[in-house]
LOGU-181795 format. One record per residue: residue number from 1; residue in three letters; x, y, z of N, C-alpha, C in turn. Coordinates in nm, 3 decimals, always signed. Each point is the difference from the previous one (the first is absolute). Layout:
N
+-----+------+---------+---------+---------+---------+---------+---------+---------+---------+---------+
: pos : code :     nxx :     nyy :     nzz :    caxx :    cayy :    cazz :     cxx :     cyy :     czz :
+-----+------+---------+---------+---------+---------+---------+---------+---------+---------+---------+
: NUM :  ALA :       X :       Y :       Z :       X :       Y :       Z :       X :       Y :       Z :
...
+-----+------+---------+---------+---------+---------+---------+---------+---------+---------+---------+
***
This chain:
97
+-----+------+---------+---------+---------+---------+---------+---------+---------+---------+---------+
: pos : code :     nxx :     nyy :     nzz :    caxx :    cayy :    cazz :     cxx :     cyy :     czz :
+-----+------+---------+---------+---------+---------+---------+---------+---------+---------+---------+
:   1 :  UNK :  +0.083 :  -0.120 :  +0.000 :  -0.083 :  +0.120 :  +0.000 :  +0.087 :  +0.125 :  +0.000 :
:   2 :  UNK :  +0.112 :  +0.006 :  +0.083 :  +0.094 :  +0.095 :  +0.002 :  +0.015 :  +0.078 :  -0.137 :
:   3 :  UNK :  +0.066 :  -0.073 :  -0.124 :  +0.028 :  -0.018 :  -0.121 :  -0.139 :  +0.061 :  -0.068 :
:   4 :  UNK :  -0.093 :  -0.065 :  +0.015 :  -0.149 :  +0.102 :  -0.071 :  -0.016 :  +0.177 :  +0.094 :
:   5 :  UNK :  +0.027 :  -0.012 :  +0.128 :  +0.011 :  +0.102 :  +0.031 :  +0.096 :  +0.127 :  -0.088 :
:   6 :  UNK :  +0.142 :  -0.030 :  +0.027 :  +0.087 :  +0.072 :  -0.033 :  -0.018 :  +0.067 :  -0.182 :
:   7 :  UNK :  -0.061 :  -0.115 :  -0.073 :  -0.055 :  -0.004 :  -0.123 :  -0.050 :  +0.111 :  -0.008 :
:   8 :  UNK :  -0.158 :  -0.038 :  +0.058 :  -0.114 :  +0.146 :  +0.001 :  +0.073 :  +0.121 :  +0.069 :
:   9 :  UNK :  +0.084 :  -0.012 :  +0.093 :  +0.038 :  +0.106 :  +0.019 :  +0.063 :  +0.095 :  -0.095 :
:  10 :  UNK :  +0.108 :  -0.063 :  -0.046 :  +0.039 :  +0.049 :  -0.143 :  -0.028 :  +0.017 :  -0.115 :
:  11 :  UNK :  -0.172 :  -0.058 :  -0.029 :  -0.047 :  +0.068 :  -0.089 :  -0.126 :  +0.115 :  +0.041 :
:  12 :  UNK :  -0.010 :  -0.027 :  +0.092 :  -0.105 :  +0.177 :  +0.041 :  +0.093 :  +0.070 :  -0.006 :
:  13 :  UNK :  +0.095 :  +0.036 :  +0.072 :  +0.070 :  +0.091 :  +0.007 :  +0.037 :  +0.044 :  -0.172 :
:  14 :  UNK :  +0.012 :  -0.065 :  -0.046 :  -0.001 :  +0.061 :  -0.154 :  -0.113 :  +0.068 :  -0.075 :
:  15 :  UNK :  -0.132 :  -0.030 :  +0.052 :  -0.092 :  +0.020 :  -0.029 :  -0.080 :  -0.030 :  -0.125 :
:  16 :  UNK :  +0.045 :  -0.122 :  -0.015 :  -0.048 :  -0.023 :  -0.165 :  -0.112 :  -0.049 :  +0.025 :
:  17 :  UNK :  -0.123 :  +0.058 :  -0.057 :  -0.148 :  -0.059 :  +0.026 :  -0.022 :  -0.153 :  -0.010 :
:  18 :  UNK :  +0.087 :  -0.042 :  -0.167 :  -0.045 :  -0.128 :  -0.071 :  +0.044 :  -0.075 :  +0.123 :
:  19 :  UNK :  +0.078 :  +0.013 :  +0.065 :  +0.031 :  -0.114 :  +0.118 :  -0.037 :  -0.005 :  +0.137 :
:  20 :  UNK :  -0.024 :  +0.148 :  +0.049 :  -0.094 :  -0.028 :  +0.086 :  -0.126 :  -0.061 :  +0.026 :
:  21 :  UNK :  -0.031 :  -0.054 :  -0.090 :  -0.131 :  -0.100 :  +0.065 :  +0.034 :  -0.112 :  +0.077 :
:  22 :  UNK :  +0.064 :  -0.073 :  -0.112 :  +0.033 :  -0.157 :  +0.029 :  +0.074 :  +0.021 :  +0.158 :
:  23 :  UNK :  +0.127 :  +0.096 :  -0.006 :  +0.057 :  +0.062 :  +0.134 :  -0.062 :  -0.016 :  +0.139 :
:  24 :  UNK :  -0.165 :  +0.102 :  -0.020 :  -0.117 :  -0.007 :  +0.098 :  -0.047 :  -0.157 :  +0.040 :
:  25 :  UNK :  -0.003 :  -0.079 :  -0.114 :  -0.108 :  -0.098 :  +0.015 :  +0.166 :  -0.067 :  +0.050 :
:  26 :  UNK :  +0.100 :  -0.004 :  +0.024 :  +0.062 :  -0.109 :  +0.036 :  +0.012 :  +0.029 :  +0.164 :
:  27 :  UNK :  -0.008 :  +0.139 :  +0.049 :  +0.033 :  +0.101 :  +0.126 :  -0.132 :  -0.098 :  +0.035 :
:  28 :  UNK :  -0.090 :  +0.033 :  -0.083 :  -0.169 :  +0.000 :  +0.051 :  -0.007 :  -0.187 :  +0.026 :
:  29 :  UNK :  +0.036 :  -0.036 :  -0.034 :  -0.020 :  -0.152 :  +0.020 :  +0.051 :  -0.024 :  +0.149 :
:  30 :  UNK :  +0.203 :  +0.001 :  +0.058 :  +0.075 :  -0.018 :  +0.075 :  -0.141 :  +0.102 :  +0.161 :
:  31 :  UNK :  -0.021 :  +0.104 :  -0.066 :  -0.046 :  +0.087 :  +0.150 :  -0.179 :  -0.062 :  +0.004 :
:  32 :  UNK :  -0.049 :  -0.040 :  -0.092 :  -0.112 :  -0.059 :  +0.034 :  -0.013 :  -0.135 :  +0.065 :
:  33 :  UNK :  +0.107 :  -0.103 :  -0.051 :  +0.026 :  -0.139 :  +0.084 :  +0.044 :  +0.012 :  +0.149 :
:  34 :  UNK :  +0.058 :  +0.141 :  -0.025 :  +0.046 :  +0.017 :  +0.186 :  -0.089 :  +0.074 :  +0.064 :
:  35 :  UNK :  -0.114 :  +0.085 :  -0.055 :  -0.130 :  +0.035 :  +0.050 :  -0.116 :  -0.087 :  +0.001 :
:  36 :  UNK :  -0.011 :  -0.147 :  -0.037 :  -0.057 :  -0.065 :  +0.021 :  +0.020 :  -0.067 :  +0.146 :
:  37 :  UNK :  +0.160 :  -0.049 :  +0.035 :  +0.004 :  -0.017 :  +0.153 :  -0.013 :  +0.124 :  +0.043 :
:  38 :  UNK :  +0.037 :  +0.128 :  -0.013 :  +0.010 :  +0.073 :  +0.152 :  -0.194 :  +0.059 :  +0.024 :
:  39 :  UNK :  -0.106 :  -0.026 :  -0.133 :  -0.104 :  +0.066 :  +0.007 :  -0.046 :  -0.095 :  +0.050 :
:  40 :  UNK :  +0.036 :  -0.098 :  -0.024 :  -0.142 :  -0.134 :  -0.002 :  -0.115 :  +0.034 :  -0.097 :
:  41 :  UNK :  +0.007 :  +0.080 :  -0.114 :  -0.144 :  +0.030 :  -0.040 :  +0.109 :  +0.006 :  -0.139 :
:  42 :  UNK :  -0.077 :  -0.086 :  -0.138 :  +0.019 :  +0.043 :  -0.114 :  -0.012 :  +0.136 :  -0.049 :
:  43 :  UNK :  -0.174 :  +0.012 :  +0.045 :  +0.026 :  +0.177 :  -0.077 :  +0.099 :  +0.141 :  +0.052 :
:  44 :  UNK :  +0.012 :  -0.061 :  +0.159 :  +0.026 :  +0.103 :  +0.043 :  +0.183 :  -0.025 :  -0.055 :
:  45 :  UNK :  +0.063 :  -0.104 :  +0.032 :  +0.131 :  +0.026 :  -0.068 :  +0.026 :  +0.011 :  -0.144 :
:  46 :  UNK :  -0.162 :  +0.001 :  -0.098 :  +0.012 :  +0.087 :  -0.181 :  +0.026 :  +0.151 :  +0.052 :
:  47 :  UNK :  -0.130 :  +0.023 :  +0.080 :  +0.038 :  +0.153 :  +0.018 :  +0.108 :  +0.044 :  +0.063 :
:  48 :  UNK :  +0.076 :  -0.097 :  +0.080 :  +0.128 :  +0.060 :  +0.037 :  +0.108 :  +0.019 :  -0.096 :
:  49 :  UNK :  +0.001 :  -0.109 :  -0.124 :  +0.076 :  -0.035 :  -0.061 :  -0.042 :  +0.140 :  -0.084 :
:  50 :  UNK :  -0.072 :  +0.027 :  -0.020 :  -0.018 :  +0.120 :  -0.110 :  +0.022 :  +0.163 :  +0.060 :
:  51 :  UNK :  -0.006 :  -0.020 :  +0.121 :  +0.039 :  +0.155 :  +0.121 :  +0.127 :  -0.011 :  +0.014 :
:  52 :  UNK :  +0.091 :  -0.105 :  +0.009 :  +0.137 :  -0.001 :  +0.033 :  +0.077 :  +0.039 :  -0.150 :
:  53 :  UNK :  -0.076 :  -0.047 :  -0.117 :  +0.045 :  +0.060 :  -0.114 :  +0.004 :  +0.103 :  -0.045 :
:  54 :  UNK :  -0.115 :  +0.076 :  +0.017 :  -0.047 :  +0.131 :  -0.063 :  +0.128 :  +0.071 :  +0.120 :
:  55 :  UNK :  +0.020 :  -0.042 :  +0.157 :  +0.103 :  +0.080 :  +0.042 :  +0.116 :  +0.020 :  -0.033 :
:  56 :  UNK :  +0.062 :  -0.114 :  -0.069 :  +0.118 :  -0.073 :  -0.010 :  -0.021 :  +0.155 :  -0.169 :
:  57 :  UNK :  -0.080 :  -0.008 :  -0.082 :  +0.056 :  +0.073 :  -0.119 :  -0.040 :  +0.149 :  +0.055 :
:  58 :  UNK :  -0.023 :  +0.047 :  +0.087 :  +0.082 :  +0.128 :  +0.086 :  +0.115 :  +0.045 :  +0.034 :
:  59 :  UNK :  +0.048 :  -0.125 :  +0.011 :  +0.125 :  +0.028 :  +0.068 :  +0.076 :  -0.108 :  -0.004 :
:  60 :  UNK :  +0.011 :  -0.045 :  -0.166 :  +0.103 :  -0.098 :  -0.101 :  +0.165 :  +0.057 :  +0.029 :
:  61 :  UNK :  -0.023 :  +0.138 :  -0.019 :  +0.132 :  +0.035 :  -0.031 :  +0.098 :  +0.032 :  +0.137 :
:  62 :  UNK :  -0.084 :  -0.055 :  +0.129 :  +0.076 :  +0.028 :  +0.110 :  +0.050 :  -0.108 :  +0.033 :
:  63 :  UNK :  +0.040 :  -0.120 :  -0.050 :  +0.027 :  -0.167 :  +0.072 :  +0.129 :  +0.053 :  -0.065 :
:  64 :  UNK :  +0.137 :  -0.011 :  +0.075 :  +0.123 :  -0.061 :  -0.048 :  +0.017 :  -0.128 :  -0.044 :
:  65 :  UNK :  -0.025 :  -0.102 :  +0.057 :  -0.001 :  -0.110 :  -0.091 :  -0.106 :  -0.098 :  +0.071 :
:  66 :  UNK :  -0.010 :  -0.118 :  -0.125 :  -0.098 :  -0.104 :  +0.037 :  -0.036 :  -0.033 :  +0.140 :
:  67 :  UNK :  +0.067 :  +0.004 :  +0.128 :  -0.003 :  -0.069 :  +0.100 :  -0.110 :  +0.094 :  +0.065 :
:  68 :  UNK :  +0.034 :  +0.163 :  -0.005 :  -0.104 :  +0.098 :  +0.066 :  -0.132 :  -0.003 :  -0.075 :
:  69 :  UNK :  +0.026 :  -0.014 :  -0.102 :  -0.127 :  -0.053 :  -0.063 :  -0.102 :  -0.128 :  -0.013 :
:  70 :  UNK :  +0.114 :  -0.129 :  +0.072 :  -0.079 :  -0.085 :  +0.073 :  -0.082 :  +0.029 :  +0.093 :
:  71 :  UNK :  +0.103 :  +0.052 :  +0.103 :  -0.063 :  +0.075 :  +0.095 :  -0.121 :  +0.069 :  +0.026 :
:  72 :  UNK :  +0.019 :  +0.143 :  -0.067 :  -0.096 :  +0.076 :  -0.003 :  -0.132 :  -0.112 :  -0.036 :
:  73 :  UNK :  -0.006 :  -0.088 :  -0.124 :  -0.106 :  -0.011 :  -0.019 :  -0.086 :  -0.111 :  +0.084 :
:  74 :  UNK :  +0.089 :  -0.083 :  +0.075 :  -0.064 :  -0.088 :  +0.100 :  -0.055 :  +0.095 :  +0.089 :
:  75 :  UNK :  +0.059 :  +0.051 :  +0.072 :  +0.000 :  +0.103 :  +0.115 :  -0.176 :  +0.089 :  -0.051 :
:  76 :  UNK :  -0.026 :  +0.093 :  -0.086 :  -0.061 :  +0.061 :  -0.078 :  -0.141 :  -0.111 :  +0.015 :
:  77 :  UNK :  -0.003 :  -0.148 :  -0.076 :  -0.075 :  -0.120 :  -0.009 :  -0.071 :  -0.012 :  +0.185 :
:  78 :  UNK :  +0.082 :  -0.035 :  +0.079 :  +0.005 :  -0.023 :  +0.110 :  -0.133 :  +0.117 :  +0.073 :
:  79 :  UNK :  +0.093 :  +0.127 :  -0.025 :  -0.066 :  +0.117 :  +0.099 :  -0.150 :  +0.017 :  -0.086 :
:  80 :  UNK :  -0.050 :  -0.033 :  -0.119 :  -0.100 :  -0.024 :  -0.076 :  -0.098 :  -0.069 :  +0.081 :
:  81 :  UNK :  +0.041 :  -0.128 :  -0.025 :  -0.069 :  -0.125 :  +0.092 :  -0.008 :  +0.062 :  +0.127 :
:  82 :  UNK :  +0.051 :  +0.034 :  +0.069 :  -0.013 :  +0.064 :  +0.176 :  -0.107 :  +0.115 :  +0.009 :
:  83 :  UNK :  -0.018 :  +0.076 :  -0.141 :  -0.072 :  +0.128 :  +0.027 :  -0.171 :  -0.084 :  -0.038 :
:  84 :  UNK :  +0.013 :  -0.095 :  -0.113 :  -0.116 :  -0.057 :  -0.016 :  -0.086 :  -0.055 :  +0.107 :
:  85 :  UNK :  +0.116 :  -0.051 :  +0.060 :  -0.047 :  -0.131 :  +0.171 :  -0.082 :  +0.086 :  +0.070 :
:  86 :  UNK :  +0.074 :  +0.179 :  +0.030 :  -0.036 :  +0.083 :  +0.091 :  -0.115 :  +0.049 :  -0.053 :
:  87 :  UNK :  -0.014 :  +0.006 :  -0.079 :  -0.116 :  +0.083 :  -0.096 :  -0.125 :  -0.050 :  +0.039 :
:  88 :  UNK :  -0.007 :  -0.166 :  -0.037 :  -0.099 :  -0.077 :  -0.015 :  -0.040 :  -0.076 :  +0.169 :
:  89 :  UNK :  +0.095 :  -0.007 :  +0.067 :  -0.004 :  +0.007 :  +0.171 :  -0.120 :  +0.090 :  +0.004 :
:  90 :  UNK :  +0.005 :  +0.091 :  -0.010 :  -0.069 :  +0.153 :  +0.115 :  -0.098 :  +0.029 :  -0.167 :
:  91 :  UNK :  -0.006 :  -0.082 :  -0.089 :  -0.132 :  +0.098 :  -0.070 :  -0.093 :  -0.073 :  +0.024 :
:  92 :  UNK :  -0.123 :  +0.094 :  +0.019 :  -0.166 :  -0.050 :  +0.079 :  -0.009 :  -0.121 :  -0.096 :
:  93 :  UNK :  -0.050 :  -0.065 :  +0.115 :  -0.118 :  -0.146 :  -0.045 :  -0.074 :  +0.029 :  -0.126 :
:  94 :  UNK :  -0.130 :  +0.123 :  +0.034 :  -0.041 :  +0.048 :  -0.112 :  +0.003 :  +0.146 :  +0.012 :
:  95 :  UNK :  -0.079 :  +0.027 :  -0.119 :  -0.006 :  +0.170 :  -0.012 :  -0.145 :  +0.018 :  +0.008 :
:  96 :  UNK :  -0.028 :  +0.131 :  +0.094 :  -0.092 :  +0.026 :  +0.028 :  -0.035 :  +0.141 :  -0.077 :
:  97 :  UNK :  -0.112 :  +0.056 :  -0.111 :  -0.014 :  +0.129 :  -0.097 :  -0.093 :  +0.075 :  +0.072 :
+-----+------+---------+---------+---------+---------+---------+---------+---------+---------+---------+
***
């Protein structure tokens, strides 16, 4: 995984559109299999997998190399899943209009 990391890293940072997709969907695969354990919930680790991305191309051009960009994006995945847990903890049973 290291090796696909360091990859995408080096091609965002170039910014070539034609390759950023495949790039996303390989990021997007690795942080969704690891948001499946830390969510326990399929959808909720898609939507993590897709919030940790849209952050990650904010702030492409700040990773020195692959490893902080492991980093960041587990870390990023993680605090996702934690804000969902808290969210859905404390929101009402139902809604009352």
């Amino acid at each position: 995984m290291h090796a696909q990391v360091e990859q995408a890293l080096e091609i965002l940072k170039t910014g070539d559109a034609a390759a950023i997709e495949p790039v996303t969907e390989t990021l997007e695969d690795a942080v969704y299999g690891f948001g499946t354990k830390a969510c326990e919930n399929p959808e909720d680790a898609e939507d993590t997998a897709q919030e940790a991305l849209i952050r990650l191309a904010r702030s492409v051009k700040e990773f020195p190399d692959a490893r902080a960009l492991a980093v960041w994006v587990y870390k990023a995945a993680k605090t996702q899943c934690l804000m969902r847990r808290r969210k859905s903890k404390f929101a009402p049973a139902s809604f009352s209009v």
